[in-house]
C-alpha positions as YAML, in Angstrom:
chain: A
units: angstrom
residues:
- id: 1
  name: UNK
  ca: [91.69, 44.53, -113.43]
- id: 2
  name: UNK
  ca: [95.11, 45.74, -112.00]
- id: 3
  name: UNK
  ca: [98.41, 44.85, -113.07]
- id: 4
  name: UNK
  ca: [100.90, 43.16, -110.91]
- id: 5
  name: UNK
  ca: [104.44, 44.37, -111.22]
- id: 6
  name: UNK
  ca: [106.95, 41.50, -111.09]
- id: 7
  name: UNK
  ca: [110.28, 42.71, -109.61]
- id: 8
  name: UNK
  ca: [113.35, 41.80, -111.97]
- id: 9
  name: UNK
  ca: [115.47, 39.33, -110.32]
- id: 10
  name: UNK
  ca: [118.86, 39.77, -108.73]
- id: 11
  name: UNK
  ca: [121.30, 38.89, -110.56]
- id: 12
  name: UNK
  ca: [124.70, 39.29, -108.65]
- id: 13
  name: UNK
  ca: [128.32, 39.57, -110.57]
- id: 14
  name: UNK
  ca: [131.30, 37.88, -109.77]
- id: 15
  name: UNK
  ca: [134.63, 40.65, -109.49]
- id: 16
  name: UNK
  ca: [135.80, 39.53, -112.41]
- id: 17
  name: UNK
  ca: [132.29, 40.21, -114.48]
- id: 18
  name: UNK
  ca: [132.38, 43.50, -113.09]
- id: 19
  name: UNK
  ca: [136.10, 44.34, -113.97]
- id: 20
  name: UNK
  ca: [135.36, 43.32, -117.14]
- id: 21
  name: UNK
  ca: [132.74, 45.18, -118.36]
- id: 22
  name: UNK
  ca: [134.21, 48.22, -116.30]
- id: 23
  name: UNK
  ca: [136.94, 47.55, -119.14]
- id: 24
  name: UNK
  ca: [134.87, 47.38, -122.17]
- id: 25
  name: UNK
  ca: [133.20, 50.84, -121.01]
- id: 26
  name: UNK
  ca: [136.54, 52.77, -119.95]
- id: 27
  name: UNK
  ca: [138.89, 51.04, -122.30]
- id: 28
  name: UNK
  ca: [136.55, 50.39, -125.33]
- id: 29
  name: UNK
  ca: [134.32, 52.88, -125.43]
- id: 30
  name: UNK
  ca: [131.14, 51.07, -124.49]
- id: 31
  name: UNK
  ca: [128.56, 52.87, -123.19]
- id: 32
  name: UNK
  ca: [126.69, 51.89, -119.94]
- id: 33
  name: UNK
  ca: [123.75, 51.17, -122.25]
- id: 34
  name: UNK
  ca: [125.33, 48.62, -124.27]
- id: 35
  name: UNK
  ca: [126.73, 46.98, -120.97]
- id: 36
  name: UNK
  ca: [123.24, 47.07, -119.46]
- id: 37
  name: UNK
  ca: [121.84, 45.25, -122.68]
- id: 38
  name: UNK
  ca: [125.12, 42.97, -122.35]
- id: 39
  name: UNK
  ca: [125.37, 41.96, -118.90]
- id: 40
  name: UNK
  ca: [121.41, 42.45, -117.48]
- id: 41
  name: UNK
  ca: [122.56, 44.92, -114.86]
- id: 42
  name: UNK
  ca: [120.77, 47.96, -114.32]
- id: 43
  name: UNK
  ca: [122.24, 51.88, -115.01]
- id: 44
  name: UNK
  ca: [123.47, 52.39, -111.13]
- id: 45
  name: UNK
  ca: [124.92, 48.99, -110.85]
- id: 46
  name: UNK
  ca: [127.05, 49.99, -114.56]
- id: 47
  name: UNK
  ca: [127.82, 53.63, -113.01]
- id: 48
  name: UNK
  ca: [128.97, 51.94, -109.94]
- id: 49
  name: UNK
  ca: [131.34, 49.83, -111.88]
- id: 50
  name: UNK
  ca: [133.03, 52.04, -113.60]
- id: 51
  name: UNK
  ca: [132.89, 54.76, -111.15]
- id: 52
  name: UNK
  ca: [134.89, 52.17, -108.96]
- id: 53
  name: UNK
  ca: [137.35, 50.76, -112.14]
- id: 54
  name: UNK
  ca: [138.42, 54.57, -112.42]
- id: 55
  name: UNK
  ca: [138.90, 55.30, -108.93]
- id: 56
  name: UNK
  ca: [140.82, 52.45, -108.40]
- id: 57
  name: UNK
  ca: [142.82, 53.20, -111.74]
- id: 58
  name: UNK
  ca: [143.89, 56.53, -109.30]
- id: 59
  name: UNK
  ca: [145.22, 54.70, -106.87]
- id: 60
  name: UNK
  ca: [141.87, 54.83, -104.60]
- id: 61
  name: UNK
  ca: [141.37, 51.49, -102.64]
- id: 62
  name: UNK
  ca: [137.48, 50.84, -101.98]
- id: 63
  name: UNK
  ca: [136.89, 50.56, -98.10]
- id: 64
  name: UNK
  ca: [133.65, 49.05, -97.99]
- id: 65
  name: UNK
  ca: [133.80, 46.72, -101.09]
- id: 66
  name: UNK
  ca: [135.78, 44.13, -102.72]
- id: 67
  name: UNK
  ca: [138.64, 46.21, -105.12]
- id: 68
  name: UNK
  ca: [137.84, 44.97, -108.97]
- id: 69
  name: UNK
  ca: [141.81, 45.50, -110.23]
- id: 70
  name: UNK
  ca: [143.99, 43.19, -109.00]
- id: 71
  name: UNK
  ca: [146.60, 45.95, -107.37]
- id: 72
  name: UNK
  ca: [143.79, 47.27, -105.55]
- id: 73
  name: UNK
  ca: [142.49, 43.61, -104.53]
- id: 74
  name: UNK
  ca: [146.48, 42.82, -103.60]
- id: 75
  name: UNK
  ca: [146.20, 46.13, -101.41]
- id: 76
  name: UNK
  ca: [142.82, 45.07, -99.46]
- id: 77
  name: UNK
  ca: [144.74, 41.91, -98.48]
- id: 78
  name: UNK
  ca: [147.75, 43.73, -97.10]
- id: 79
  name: UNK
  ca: [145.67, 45.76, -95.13]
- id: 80
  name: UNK
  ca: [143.66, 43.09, -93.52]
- id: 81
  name: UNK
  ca: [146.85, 41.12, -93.11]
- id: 82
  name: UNK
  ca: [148.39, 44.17, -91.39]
- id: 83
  name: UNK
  ca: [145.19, 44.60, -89.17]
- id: 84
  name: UNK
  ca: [145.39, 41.13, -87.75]
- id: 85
  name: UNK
  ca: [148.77, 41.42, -86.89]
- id: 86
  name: UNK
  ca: [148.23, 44.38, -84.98]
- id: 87
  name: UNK
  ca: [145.14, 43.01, -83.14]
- id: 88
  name: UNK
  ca: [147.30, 39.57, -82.78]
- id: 89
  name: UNK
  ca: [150.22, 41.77, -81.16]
- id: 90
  name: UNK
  ca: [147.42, 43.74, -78.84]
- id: 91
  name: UNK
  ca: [146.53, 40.46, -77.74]
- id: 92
  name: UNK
  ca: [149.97, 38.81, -76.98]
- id: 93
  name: UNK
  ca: [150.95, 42.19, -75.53]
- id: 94
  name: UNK
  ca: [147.83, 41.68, -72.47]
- id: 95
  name: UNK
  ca: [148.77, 38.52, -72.05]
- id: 96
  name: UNK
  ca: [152.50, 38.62, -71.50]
- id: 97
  name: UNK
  ca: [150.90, 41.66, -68.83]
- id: 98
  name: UNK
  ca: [148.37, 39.20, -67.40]
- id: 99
  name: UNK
  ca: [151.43, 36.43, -66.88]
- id: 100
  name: UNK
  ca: [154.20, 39.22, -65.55]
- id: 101
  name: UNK
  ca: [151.74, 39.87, -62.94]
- id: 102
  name: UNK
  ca: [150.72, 36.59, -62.05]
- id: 103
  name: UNK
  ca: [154.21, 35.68, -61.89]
- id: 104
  name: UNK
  ca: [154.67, 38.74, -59.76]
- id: 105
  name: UNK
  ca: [152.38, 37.50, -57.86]
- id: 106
  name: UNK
  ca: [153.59, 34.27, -56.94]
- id: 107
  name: UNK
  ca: [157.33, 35.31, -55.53]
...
């Protein structure tokens, strides 16, 4: 008879859950055990977490991920904001070309 091995379930955290038991480890001294045993996430999801929680404390913004501190989160938005309004000035900047010539075009 073989035994079937039953994958744990996902469980996915909200930013918040995250920043908060990033917290409890750098800030109270939790270990990633304890948070594991709290929170059901496994040891590389915990590292991750507070990896991220002390690089942001540094001043690091994630690129590929949602920030967990709100500076960092207040950052990401800026950014993206600033990225739009460059692509919406790219944008507005061939058009007014396209309609210069056209207009050219016409006289």
């Amino acid at each position: 008879m073989t035994e079937k091995h039953t994958q744990k379930p996902k469980v996915t955290f909200t930013t918040e859950q995250r920043l908060d038991y990033a917290k409890l480890m750098v800030n109270e001294g939790y270990t990633n055990k304890q948070i594991m045993e709290i929170s059901g996430a496994g040891d590389s999801a915990v590292r991750r977490w507070k990896k991220q929680y002390l690089d942001e404390l540094n001043g690091h913004t994630p690129q590929d991920k949602q920030a967990l501190t709100p500076e960092q989160q207040k950052i990401q938005s800026l950014e993206k904001q600033l990225w739009r309004a460059k692509r919406d000035n790219e944008i507005l900047k061939k058009a007014t070309a396209f309609f210069v010539r056209d207009n050219n075009n016409l006289n």
